[in-house]
C-alpha positions in Angstrom: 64.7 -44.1 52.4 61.9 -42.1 54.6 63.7 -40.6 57.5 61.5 -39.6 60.8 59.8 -36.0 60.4 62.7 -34.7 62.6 65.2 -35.6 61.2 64.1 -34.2 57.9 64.1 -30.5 58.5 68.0 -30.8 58.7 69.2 -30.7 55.1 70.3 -33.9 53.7 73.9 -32.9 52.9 74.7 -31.1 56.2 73.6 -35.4 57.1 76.4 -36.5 55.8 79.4 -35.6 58.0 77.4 -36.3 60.9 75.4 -39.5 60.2 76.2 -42.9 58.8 73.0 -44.6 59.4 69.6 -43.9 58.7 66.4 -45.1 59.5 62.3 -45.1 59.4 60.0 -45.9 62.8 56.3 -45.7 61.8 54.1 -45.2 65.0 50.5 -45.6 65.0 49.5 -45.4 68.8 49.8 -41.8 70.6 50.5 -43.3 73.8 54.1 -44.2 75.3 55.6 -41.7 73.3 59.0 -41.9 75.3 61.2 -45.0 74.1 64.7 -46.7 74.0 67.4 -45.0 71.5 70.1 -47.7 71.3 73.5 -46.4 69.9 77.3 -47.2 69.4 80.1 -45.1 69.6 83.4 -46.8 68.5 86.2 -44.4 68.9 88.8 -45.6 67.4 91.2 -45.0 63.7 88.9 -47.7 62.0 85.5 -49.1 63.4 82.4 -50.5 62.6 79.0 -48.5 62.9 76.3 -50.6 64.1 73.0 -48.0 65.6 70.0 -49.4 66.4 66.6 -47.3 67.2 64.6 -49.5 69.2 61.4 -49.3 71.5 61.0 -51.4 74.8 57.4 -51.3 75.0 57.6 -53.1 71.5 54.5 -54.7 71.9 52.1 -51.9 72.1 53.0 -50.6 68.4 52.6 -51.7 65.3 56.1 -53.0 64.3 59.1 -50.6 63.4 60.2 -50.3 59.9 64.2 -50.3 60.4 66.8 -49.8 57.8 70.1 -50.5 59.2 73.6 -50.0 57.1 76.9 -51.6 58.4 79.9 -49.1 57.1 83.2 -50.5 57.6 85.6 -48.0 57.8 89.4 -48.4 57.7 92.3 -46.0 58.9 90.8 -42.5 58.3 93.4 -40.1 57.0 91.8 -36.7 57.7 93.6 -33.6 55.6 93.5 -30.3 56.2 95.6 -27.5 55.4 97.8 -29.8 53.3 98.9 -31.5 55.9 97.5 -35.4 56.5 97.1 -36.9 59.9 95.1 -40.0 61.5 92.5 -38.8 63.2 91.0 -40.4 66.4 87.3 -40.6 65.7 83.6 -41.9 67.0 82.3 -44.3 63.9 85.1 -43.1 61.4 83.4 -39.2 61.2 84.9 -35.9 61.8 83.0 -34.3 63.7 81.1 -37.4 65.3 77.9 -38.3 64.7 74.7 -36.9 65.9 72.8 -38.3 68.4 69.1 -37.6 68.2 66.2 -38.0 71.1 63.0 -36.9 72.3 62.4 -35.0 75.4 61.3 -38.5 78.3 63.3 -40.4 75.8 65.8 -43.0 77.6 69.2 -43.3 75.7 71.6 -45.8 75.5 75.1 -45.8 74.2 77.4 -48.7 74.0 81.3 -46.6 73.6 83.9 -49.2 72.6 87.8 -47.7 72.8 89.8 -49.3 69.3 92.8 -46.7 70.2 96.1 -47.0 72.7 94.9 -43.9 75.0 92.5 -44.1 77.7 89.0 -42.5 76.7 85.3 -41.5 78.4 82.3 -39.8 76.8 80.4 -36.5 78.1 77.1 -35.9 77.1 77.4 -32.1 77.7 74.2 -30.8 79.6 72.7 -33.3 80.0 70.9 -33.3 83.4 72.0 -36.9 83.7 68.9 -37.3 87.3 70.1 -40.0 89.0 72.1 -41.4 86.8 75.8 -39.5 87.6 77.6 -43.1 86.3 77.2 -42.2 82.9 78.4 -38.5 83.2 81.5 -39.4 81.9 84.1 -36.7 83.3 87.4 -39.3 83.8 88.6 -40.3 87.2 85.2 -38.1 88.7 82.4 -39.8 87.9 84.1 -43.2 86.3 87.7 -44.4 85.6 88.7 -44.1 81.5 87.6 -46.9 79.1 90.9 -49.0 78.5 91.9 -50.2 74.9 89.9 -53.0 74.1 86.8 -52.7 76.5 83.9 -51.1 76.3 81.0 -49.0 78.5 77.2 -48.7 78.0 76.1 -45.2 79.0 72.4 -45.4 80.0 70.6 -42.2 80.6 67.1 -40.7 80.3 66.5 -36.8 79.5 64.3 -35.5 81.4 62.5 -32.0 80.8 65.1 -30.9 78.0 64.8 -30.1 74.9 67.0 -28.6 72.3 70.4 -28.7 70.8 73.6 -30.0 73.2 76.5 -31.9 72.3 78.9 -34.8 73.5 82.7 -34.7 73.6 85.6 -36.9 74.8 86.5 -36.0 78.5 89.8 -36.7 79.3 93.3 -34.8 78.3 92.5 -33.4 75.1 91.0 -35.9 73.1 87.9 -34.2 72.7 89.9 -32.1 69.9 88.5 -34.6 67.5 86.1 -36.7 69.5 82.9 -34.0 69.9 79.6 -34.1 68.2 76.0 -32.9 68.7 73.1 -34.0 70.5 70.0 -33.1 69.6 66.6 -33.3 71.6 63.4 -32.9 69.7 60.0 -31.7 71.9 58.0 -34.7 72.5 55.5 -36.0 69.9 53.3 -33.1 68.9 54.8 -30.3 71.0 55.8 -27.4 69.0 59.0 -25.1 69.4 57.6 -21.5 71.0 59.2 -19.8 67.9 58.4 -20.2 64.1 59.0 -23.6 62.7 62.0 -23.2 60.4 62.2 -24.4 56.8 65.6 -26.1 57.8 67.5 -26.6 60.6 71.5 -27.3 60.6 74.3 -28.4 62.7 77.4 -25.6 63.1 80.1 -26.8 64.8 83.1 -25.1 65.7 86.5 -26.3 66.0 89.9 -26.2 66.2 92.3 -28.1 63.4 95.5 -28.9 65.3 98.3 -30.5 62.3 100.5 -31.4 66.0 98.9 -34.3 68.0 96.8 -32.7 70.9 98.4 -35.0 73.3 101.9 -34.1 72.9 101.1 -30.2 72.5 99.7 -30.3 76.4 102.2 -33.0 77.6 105.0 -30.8 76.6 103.3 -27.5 78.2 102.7 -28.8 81.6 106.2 -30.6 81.4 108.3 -26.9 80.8 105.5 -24.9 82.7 105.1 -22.7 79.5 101.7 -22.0 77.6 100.6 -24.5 75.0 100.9 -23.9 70.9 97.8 -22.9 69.6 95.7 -24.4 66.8 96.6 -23.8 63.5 92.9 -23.3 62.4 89.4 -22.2 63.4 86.8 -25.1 61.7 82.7 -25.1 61.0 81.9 -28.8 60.9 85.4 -30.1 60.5 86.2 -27.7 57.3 88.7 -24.3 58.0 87.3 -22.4 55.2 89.6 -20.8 52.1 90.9 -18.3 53.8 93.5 -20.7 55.1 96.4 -22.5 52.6 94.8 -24.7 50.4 91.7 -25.0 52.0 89.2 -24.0 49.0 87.6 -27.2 49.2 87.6 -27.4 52.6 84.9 -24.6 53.4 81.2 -25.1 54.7 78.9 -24.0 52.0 74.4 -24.1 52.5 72.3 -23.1 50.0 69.2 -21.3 50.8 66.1 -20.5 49.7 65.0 -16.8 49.6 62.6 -15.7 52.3 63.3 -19.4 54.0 63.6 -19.4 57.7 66.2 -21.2 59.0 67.6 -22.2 63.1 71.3 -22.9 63.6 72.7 -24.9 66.1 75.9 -23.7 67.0 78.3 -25.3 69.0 81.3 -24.3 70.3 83.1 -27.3 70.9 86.9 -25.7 70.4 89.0 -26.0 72.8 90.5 -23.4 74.0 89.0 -20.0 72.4 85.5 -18.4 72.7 83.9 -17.2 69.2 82.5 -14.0 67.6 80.1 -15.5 64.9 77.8 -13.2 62.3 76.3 -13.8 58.8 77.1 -11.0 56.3 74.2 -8.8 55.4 71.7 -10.9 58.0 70.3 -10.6 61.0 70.0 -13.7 63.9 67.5 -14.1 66.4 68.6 -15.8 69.2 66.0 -18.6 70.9 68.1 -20.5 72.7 71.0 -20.9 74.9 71.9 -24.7 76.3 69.3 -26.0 75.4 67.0 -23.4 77.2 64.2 -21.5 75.4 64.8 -17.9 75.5 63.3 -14.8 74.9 64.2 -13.7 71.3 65.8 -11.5 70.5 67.9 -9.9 67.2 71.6 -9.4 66.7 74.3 -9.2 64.0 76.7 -11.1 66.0 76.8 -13.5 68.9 79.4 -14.9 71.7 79.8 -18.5 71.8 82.4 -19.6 74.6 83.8 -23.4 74.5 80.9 -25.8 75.9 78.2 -23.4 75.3 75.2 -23.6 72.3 73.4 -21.3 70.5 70.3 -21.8 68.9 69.3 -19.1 65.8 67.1 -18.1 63.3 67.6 -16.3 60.3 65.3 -15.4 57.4 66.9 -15.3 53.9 66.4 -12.4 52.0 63.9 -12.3 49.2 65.5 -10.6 47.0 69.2 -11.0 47.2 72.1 -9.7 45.5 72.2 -11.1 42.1 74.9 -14.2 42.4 76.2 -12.8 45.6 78.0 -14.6 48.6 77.5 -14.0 51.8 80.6 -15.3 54.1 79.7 -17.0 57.5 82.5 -15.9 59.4 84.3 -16.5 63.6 86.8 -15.7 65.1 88.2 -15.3 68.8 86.8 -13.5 71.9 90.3 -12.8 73.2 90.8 -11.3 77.1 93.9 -13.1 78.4 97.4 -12.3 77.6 98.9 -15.2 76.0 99.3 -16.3 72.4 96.1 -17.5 70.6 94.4 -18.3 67.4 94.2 -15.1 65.4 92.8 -16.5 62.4 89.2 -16.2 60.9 87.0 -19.4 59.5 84.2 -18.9 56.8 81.3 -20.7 55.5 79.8 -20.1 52.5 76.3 -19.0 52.0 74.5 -19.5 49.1 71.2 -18.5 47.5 69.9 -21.6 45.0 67.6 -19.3 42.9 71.2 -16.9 41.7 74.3 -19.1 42.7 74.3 -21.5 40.1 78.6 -22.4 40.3 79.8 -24.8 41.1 81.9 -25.5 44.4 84.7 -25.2 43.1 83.8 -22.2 41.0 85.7 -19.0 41.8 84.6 -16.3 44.1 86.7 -13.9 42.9 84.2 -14.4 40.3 81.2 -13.1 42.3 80.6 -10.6 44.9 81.6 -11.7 48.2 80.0 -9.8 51.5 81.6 -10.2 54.6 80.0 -9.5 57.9 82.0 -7.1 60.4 82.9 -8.9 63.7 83.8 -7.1 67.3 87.1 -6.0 67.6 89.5 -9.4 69.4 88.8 -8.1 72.7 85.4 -6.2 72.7 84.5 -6.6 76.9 81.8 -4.4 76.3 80.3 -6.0 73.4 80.6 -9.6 75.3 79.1 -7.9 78.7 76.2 -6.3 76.6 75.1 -9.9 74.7 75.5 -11.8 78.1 73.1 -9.6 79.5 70.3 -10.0 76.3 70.0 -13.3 77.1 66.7 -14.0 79.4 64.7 -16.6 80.5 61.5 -17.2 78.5 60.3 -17.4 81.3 56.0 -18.5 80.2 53.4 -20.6 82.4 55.1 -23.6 79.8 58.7 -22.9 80.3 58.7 -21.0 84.1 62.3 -19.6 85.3 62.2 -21.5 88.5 65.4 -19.6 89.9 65.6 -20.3 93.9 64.3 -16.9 95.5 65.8 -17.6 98.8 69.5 -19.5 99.6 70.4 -22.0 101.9 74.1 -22.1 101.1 76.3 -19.1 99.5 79.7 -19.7 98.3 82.3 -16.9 96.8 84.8 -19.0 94.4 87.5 -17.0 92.6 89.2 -18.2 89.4 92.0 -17.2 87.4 95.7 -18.3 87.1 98.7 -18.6 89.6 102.8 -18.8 89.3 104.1 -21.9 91.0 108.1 -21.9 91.4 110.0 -24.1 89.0 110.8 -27.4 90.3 114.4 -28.0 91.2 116.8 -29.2 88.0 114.2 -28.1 85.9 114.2 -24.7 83.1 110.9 -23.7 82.8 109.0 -21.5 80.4 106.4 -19.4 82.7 106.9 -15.7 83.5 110.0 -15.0 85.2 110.7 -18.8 85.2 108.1 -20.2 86.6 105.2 -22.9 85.9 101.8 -21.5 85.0 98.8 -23.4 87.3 95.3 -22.3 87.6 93.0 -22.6 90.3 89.7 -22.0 92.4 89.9 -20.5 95.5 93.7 -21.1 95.1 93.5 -24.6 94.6 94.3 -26.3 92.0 92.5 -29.4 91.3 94.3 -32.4 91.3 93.0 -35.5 89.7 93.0 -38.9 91.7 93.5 -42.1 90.5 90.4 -43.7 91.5 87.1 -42.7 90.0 86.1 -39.8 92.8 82.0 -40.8 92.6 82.8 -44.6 93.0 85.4 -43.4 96.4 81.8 -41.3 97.8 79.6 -43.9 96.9 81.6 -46.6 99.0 82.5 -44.5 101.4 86.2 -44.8 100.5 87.2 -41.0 100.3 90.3 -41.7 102.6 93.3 -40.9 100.5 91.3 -40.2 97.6 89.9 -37.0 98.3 89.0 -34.4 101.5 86.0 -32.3 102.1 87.1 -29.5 103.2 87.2 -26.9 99.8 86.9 -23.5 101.3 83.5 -21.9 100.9 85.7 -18.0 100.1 88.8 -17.1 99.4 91.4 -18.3 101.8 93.1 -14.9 101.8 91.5 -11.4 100.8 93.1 -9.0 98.1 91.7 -6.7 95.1 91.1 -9.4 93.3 91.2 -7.6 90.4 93.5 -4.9 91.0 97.2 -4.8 91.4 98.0 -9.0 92.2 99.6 -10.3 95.5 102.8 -11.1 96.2 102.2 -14.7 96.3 101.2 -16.1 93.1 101.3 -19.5 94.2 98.4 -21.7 94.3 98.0 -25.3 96.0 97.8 -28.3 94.7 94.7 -31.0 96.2 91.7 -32.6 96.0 89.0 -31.0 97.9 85.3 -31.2 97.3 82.9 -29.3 98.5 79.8 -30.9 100.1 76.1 -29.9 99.9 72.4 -31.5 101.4 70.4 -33.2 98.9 67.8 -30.2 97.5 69.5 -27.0 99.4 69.5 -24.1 97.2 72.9 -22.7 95.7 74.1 -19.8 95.1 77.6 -19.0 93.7 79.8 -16.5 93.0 82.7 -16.8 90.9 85.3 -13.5 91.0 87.7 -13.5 87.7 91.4 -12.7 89.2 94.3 -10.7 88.0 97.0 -12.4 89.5 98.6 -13.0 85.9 95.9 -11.2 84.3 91.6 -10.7 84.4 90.8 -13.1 81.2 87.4 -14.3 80.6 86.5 -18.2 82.0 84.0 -20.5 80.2 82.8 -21.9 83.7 80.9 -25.3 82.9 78.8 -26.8 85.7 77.9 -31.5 84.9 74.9 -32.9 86.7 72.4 -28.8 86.8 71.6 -26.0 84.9 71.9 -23.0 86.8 70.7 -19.6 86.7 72.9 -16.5 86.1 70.9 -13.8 88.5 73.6 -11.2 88.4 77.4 -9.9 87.0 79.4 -7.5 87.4 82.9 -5.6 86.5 85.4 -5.2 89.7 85.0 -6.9 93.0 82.1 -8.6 93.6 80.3 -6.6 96.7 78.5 -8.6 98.9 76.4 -5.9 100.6 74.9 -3.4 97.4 75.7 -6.3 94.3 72.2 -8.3 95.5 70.1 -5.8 95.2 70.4 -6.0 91.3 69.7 -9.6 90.9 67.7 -10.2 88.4 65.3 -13.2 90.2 62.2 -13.2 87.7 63.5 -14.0 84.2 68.0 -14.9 84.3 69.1 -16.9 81.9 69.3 -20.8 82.5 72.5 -22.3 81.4 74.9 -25.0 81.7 78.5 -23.1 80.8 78.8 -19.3 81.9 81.8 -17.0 81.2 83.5 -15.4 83.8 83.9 -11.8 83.1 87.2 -10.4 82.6 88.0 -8.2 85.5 85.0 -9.2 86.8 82.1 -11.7 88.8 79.5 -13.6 87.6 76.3 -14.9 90.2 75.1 -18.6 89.9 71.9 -19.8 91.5 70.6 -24.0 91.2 69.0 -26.5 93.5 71.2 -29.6 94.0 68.5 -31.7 93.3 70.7 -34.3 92.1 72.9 -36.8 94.2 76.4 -37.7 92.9 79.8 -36.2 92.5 79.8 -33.3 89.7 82.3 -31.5 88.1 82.8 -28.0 87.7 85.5 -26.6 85.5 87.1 -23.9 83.4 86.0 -25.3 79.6 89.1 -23.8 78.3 91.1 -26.9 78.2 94.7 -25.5 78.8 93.2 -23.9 82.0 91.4 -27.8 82.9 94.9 -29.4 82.1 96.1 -26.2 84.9 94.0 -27.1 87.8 90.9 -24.4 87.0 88.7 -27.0 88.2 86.7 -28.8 91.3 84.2 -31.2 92.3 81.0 -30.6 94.3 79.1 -33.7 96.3 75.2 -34.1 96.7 74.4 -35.8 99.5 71.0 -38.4 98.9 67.7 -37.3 100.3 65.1 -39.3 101.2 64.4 -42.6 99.7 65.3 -44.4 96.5 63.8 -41.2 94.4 66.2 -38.8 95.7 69.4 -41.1 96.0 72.0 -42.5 93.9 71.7 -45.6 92.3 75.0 -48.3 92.9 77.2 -48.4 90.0 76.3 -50.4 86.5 78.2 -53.8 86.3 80.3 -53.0 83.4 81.9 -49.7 84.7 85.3 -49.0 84.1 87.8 -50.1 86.5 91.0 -48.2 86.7 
């Protein structure tokens, strides 16, 4: 069965974990290139896949060829490790399935929940203009879709192209519920880097063999840190360096002197990633979804939410039946337990690897790529700062050259005492929280964009999230006395199109550690960081306002500060948040509010019928 041209670069095996449907759409006219993509998600322990690739200007094309399969899947089991568990899942795959579009293309997504918890869907990145009801952050921008019901997220992506990726968002369900999303250039536009001879999906994971759920309910019920996974995994498979995982590792074959582009995703939860190729160099192009300038490296950071587009060139004359290990492991800057385990993919070259997979490699020479030491600051500071805007007439840098509003947010964790009658497992006794700006970020019960739109804030939420610090200290010296943070729900409100910029300090008040900071509804542009305190007066004058890198997700520097500048061009409530999950579940987390312009273009639409009620 002929699959559209994009969709064929991506090597038909890598397909299978992520696809269970495929499809042919023959156009003849040029014109209305942007059209409908109609998909299903049902999450659930057994579902039914039903995706549909339609066009609502139907009648000015010749008619689509469609070839649509129906897969019935029952309760899936999902092993790893030796150890057997069912898995919640989106259509029955681990990871998800990929959702494909073209820049202009309008998307549509009908999410049915088959399972007891509550769930919601982020599409990570995306700019969602006008169109905050289908963010999908629970209890900010919609309340959760119960058992039994379903929601039709309806978005259209608008100037983006490139590789991003969805994710349950809610608790910690997205340890299992996360796939990609990728956005092709529209019809005859060209990537501004060499076309590949294949392009393929990495995902990283975590494998947990405890139920996610339980792992955090039992962490913020004794106020201790959370167990950690018990395995690092690219697309769903640890790799055989873990027990009896041989057949569980990644393996591509290559073609010598082939380019190919990666897109990685980091989509673990709670660790950022080293990631190199033995024996081969990667050129980065791309960083969420943002065309950068290239540029070469054995080894690049990936934090949680973040994606990474790379090339890499086989070599043309490689080692006669030689493997070359694709290897992560953590970024590590806090001070409790993590991870410390490594997960490999196998890469092969078809003209000398002729095993099979289950051949030996003790057989064969294996070459192993050397990754930065667990807690390389230097090498993470050094990367972050490689990364530049492309920055061409095409693909301008449009970062805000003057401010309207400037914020200083710090972020880190806090000590709260431990509630009376209860032992808790915190230092000295007490419950570990994090926070921004000393708050930590409670939740409501009703949806927080649906309380703004109505007007019905009053006991839901206040406004009044400070714009610094509410006390001064050395914010990354020797901590305060008072490690104790507050518990609310502020938001911070901003005018329709005023121009941002941000400063987040990292803390030591239990420790500098490096944040994943993830920003819904704008891309933003990182114009400056730092080590120590942030200085207000001399820090400026090294902005870099002509080519920063555009991103969605930034990391915090341990020990240090980070500047953000956007437009909030984009009315609604959006989130912003720590995408390490345990520091989410502890409060390191807030919401900001865009106030509508003027007219219908530059206001919020009123909710869909069908959204969630909680």
């Amino acid at each position: 069965m002929a699959m559209p041209a994009s969709m064929s670069r991506i090597h038909g095996s890598l397909l299978v974990p992520f696809l269970l449907l495929a499809f042919s759409a023959h156009f003849v006219s040029a014109k209305h290139l942007a059209i409908t993509r109609h998909y299903k998600f049902d999450v659930g322990l057994y579902s039914l896949l039903t995706l549909l690739e339609s066009n609502e200007n139907f009648n000015l094309f010749h008619p689509l060829i469609f070839s649509v399969h129906y897969v019935q899947i029952q309760t899936k089991n999902v092993t790893r490790l030796c150890h057997t568990k069912s898995l919640l899942t989106v259509n029955g795959q681990y990871p998800g399935p990929t959702l494909f579009a073209r820049e202009g293309d309008r998307v549509v997504v009908k999410v049915t929940n088959h399972i007891p918890n509550n769930v919601t869907i982020h599409w990570h990145g995306i700019r969602q203009l006008r169109s905050a009801w289908a963010d999908g952050p629970a209890y900010v921008t919609q309340c959760p879709i119960q058992t039994g019901q379903s929601y039709v997220y309806k978005f259209t992506i608008k100037g983006q192209r490139g590789t991003l990726w969805w994710h349950a968002h809610i608790s910690w369900l997205r340890a299992s519920l996360y796939g990609p999303i990728i956005i092709y250039p529209k019809k005859h536009a060209s990537y501004p880097f060499p076309k590949p001879h294949q392009e393929v999906p990495i995902l990283f994971g975590e494998w947990w063999n405890a139920n996610t759920e339980t792992v955090i309910n039992q962490a913020m019920q004794n106020g201790g840190g959370p167990n950690v996974s018990d395995a690092y995994t690219i697309n769903g498979l640890p790799g055989f360096l873990y027990n009896c995982s041989a057949k569980h590792t990644f393996r591509l074959k290559v073609i010598p002197a082939k380019t190919y582009l990666f897109r990685i995703i980091n989509a673990a939860l709670n660790d950022e990633l080293f990631f190199a190729i033995a024996n081969h160099t990667l050129t980065v192009v791309e960083t969420d979804a943002v065309y950068v300038k290239p540029f070469q490296t054995n080894v690049i950071l990936i934090s949680p939410g973040q994606t990474t587009n790379v090339l890499f060139t086989a070599k043309s004359q490689p080692a006669p039946n030689a493997t070359f290990l694709m290897s992560a492991r953590p970024y590590v800057t806090g001070t409790g337990t993590f991870d410390n385990s490594t997960t490999v993919g196998i890469l092969e070259y078809v003209s000398t690897n002729v095993r099979s997979a289950n051949s030996s490699l003790s057989l064969f020479p294996v070459m192993k790529p050397t990754l930065p030491a667990l807690n390389d600051t230097s090498f993470a500071a050094n990367f972050s700062q490689k990364i530049r805007s492309l920055g061409s007439k095409k693909f301008p840098a449009a970062v805000p050259q003057k401010v309207d509003r400037q914020f200083l947010f710090t972020v880190g964790l806090g000590l709260n005492p431990c509630p009376k009658g209860q032992t808790c497992q915190g230092p000295n006794g007490t419950k570990f929280a994090a926070s921004i700006n000393n708050i930590s970020f409670v939740l409501p019960t009703t949806a927080l964009l649906q309380a703004h739109f109505f007007s019905q804030s009053k006991g839901v939420y206040t406004t009044s999230f400070p714009d610094n610090p509410p006390f001064h200290f050395n914010y990354t010296g020797a901590p305060p006395n008072n490690t104790r943070t507050l518990n609310d729900t502020r938001l911070k409100v901003v005018p329709f199109n005023s121009s941002i910029q941000l400063v987040l300090q990292d803390t030591s008040i239990v420790g500098p550690e490096s944040h994943p900071l993830h920003l819904h509804g704008f891309n933003f542009f990182v114009v400056g960081q730092g080590v120590g305190n942030y200085n207000v007066t001399t820090d400026p004058s090294n902005f870099n306002l002509v080519d920063p890198p555009e991103r969605n997700t930034v990391g915090v520097p341990s020990g240090g500060w980070v500047a953000l500048r956007f437009r909030a061009d984009n009315p609604g409530v959006w989130f912003m948040h720590c995408h390490l999950e345990v520091h989410t579940s502890w409060g390191l987390k807030m919401a900001w509010v865009v106030l509508n312009g003027n007219g219908k273009s530059q206001s919020l639409p009123p909710p869909p019928k069908d959204l969630p009620s909680c």
